[in-house]
C-alpha positions in Angstrom: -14.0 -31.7 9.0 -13.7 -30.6 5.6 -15.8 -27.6 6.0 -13.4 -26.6 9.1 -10.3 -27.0 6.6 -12.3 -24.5 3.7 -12.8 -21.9 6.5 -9.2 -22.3 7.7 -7.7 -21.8 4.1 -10.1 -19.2 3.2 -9.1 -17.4 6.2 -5.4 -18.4 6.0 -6.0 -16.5 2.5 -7.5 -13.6 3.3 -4.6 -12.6 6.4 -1.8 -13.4 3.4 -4.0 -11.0 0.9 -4.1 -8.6 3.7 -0.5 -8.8 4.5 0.4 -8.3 1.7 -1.7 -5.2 1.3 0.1 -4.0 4.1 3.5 -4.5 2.6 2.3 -2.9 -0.6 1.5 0.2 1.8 4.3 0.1 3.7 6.5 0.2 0.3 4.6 3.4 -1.4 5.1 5.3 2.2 8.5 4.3 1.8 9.2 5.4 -2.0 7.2 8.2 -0.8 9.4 9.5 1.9 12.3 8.9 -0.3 10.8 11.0 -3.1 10.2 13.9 -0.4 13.9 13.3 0.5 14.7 13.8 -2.6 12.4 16.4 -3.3 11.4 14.8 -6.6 7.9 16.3 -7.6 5.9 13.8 -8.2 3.9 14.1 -11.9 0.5 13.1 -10.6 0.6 15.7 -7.7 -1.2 19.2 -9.1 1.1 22.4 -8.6 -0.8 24.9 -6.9 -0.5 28.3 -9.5 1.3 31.2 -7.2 -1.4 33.6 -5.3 -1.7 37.0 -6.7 
């Protein structure tokens, strides 16, 4: 039984890690689409130089 209950927290575990991965996501897309919105350049996107 007690090696049912390690594989049922470790599991448990990994789908709250996971979840919260997703949140994390979910967030940047979200301060993302706000920036856009905004139209904030971001620092860490390049700026293409103007074609001749």
């Amino acid at each position: 039984m007690t090696v049912a209950l390690q594989r049922r927290r470790l599991e448990q575990r990994r789908e709250a890690e996971a979840a919260d991965k997703t949140a994390q996501w979910e967030e940047r897309q979200r301060h993302k689409e706000r920036l856009r919105a905004a139209k904030v350049v971001p620092l860490f996107d390049p700026i293409e130089p103007p074609s001749p």
